[in-house]
C-alpha positions as CSV (number, residue, x, y, z in Angstrom):
1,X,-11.8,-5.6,-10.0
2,X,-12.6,-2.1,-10.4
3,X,-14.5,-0.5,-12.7
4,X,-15.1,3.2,-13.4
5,X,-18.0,4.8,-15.5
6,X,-19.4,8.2,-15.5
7,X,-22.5,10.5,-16.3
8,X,-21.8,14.4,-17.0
9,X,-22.3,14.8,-12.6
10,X,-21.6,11.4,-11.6
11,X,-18.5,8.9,-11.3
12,X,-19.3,5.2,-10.4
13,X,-16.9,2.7,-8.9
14,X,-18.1,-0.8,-9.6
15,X,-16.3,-3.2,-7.1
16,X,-16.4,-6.5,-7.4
17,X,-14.1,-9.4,-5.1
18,X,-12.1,-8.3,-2.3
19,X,-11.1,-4.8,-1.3
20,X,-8.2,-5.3,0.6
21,X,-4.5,-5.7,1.0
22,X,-4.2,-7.2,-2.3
23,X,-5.5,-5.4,-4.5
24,X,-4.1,-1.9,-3.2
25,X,-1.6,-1.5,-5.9
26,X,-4.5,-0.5,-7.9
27,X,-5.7,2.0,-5.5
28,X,-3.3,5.0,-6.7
29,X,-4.4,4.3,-10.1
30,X,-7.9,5.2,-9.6
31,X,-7.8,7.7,-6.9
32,X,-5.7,9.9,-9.4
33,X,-8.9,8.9,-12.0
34,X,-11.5,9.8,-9.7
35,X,-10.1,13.0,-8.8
36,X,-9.4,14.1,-11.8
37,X,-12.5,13.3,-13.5
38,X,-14.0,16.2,-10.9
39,X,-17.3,14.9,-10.7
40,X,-19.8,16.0,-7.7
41,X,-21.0,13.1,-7.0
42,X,-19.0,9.8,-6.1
43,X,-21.4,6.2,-6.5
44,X,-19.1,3.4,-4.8
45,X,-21.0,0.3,-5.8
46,X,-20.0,-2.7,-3.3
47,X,-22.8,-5.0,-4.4
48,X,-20.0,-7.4,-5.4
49,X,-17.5,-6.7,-2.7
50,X,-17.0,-10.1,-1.1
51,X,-14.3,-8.4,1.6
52,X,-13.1,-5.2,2.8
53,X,-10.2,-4.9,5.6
54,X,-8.9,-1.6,6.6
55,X,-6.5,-1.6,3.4
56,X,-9.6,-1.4,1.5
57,X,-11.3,0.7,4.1
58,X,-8.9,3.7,3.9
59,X,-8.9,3.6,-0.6
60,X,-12.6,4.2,-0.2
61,X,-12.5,6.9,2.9
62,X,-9.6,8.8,0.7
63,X,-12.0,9.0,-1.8
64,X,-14.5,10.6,-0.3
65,X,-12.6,12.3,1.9
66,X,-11.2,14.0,-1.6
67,X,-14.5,14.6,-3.1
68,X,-16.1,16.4,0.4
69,X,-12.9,19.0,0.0
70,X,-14.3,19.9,-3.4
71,X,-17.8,20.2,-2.2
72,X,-19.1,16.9,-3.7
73,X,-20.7,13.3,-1.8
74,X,-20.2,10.2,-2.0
75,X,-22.8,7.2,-1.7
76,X,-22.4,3.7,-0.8
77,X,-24.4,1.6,-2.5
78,X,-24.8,-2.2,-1.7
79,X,-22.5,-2.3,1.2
80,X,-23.4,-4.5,3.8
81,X,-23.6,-4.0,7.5
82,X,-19.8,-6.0,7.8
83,X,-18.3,-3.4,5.7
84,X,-20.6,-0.3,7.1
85,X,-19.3,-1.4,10.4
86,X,-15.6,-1.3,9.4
87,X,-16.1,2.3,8.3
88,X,-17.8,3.2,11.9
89,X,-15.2,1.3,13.6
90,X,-12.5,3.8,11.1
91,X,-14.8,6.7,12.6
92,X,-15.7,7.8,8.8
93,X,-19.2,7.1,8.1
94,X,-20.2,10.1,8.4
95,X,-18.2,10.6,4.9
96,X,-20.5,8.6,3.3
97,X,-24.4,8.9,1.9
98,X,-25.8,5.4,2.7
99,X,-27.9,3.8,-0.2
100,X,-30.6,1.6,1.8
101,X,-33.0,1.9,-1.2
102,X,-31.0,0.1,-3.8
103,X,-31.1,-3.7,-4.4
104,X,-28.7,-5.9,-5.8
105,X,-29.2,-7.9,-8.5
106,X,-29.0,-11.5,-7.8
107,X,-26.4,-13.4,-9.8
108,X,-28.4,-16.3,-11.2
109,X,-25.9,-19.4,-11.8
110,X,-26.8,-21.3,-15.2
């Protein structure tokens, strides 16, 4: 599941499951949403990401490959080192502002 909100400079993706082969039928979707919604900034919050393969991998390096044509960044928040080292492996961190200060909130089962 993907979610998209936005602030008057800022689009967030909330991402929550897995971020893969699966679910790319989606991905068109929300890259036309993204890009259209012009915003500098680009938040891509993985907190909830439970797996990424390259399917998943490439939606996300599109979209910040889109937003550092039109000037703007794009931060990865709450992606672990698995998924940080799938985008290095893709040769496209360097796309990508790196979070390291944010903390997840813990999911407390009742």
């Amino acid at each position: 599941m993907i979610e998209i909100s936005t602030s008057p400079a800022t689009t967030t993706l909330v991402i929550a499951g897995d971020l893969d082969l699966a679910a790319r039928e989606q991905f068109p979707e929300i890259t036309a949403r993204v890009v259209g919604l012009r915003r500098q900034l680009l938040v891509l919050d993985m907190c909830r990401v439970t797996f990424m393969d390259s399917t998943g991998a490439a939606f996300i390096i599109s979209l910040a490959d889109a937003g550092r044509r039109r000037g703007g960044a794009t931060v990865l928040r709450g992606c672990d080192d698995r998924d940080l080292f799938v985008l290095e492996v893709c040769g496209a961190l360097d796309l990508f502002r790196i979070d390291g200060e944010h903390a997840c909130a813990v999911d407390v089962a009742s």
